[in-house]
N, C-alpha and C positions, 0 to 999 in steps of 0.2 A: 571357621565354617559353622553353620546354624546347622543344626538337623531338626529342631521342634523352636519355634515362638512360642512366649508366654501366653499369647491370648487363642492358640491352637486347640482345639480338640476333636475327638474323628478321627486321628491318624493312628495306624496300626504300629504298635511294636511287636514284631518277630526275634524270637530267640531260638537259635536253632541250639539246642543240648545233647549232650554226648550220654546221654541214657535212655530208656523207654519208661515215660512218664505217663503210659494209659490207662493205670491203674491206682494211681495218684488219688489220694484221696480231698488234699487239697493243693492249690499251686496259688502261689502269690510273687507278684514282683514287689520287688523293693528299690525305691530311689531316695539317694542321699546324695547333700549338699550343704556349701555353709549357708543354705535359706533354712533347712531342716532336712527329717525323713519321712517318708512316709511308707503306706504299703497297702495294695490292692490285689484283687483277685483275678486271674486272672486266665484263659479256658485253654485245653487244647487244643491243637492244630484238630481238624475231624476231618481232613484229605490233604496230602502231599499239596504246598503251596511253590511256587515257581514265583520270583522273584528278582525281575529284569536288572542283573551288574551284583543280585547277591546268591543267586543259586536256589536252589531246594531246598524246601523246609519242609521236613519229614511227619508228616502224621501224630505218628506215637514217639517224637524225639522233638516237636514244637511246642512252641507255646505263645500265648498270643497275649496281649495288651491294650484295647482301643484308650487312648487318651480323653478323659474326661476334663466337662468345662470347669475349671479354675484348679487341676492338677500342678500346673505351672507358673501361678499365677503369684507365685513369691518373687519373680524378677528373672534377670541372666543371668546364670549360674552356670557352671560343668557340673552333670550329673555322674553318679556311678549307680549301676545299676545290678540287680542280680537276683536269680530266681532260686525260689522255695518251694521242692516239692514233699509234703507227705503223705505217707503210704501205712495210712493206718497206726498203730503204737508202733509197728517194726521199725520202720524207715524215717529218715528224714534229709534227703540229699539237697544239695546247695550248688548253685551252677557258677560257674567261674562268674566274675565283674566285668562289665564293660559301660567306657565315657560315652558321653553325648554333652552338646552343648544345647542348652537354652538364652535365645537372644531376643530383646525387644524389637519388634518389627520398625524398621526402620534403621537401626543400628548397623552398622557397617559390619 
């Protein structure tokens, strides 16, 4: 199953996390694969998002991602994914990993 083509961008990544990252100084996603890694910035949820077959995405527990043009554009890959939040010199919490697949359009 595809969830992002490589010539994709515009499309929203939500991560809903198991902490309150409002305070967050900075937040970054990170994606990794055998193309490489990389890693972008990425903003809070600013209102409770609703999310037709995924639920509620919490405000101060979201985090958001818009895909940019040529993020994906090393080929089809299985990505892993996972966010970076820190909280000033105190903190520096890490959100569990989750896959997605990247497919060239057309590919079965």
């Amino acid at each position: 199953m595809t969830d992002i083509y490589t010539n994709e961008f515009g499309k929203r990544v939500l991560v809903d996390l198991d902490y309150d990252i409002s305070s967050a100084t900075t937040v970054r996603i990170l994606f990794s694969s055998s193309a490489g890694t990389f890693s972008a910035t990425c903003s809070t949820l600013g209102v409770n998002t609703t999310v037709s077959g995924c639920g509620i995405f919490s405000a101060e527990k979201g985090a958001e991602y818009v895909v940019a043009s040529g993020d994906f554009s090393g080929g089809a890959a299985t990505y892993t994914a996972w966010v970076e939040c820190t909280f000033g010199v105190t903190a520096k919490l890490v959100s569990s990993s989750f896959k997605f697949v990247v497919s060239n359009p057309g590919d079965a």
